[in-house]
PLY file of the C-alpha trace (Angstrom):
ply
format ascii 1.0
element vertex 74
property float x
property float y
property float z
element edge 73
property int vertex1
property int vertex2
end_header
131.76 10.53 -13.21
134.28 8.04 -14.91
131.72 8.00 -17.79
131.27 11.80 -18.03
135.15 11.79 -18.61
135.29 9.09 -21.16
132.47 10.81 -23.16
134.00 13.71 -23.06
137.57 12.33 -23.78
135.90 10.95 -26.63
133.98 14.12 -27.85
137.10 15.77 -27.69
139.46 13.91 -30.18
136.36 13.78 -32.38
136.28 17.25 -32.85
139.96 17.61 -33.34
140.48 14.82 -35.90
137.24 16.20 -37.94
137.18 18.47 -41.00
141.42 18.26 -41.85
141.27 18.68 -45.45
145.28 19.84 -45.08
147.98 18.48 -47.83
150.51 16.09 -45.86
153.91 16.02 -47.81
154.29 12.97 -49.44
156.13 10.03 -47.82
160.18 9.25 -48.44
161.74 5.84 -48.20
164.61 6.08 -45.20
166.95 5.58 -47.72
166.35 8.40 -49.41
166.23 10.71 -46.31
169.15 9.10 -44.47
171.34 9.84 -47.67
175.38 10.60 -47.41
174.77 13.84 -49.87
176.35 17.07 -49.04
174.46 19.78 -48.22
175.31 22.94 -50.71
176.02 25.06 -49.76
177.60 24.69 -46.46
175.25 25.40 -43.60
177.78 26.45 -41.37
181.00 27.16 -42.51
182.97 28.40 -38.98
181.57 25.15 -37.39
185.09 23.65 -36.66
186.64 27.06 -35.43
183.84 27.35 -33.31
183.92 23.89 -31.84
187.76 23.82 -31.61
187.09 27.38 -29.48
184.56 25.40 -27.60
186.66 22.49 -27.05
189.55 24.51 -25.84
186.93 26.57 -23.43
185.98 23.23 -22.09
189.29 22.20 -21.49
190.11 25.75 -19.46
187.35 24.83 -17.26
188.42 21.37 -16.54
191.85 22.33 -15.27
192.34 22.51 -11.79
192.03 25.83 -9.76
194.73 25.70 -7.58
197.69 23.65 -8.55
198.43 20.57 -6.58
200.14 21.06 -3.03
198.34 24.60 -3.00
195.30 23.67 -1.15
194.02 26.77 1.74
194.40 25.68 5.42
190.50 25.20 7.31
0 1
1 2
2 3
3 4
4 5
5 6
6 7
7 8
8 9
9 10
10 11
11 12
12 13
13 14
14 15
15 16
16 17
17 18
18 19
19 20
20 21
21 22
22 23
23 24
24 25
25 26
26 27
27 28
28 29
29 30
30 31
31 32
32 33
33 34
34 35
35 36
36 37
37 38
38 39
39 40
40 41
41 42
42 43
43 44
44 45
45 46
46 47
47 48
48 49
49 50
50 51
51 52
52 53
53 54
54 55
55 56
56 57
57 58
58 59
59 60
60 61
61 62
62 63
63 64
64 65
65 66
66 67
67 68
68 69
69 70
70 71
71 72
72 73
């Protein structure tokens, strides 16, 4: 059984990794792709209002429910 498995295993990423005549981009030193250029034009350009919103959201939820000394009575 172990070898019926293996064979097969075998078979298998044969038949995927035959026949790929596909065009792969060509490869980019890091330096290139990790580059400080700006993006034009902006991808997002109500980004910081929406993170500031966000922030400020986060910040409502984070604040207690009951102020202190108002705790319910079991």
């Amino acid at each position: 059984m172990p070898r019926l498995a293996c064979l097969t295993l075998v078979l298998t990423l044969t038949a995927c990794s035959a026949g790929t005549d596909a065009d792969y981009p060509h490869l980019l030193p890091t330096s290139t792709l990790l580059g400080d250029a700006a993006l034009t034009p902006d991808p997002a350009p109500g980004l910081e209002a929406r993170a500031s919103d966000l922030r400020a959201r986060a910040d409502a939820l984070r604040a207690p429910v009951l102020p202190e000394g108002e705790l319910p009575a079991n």
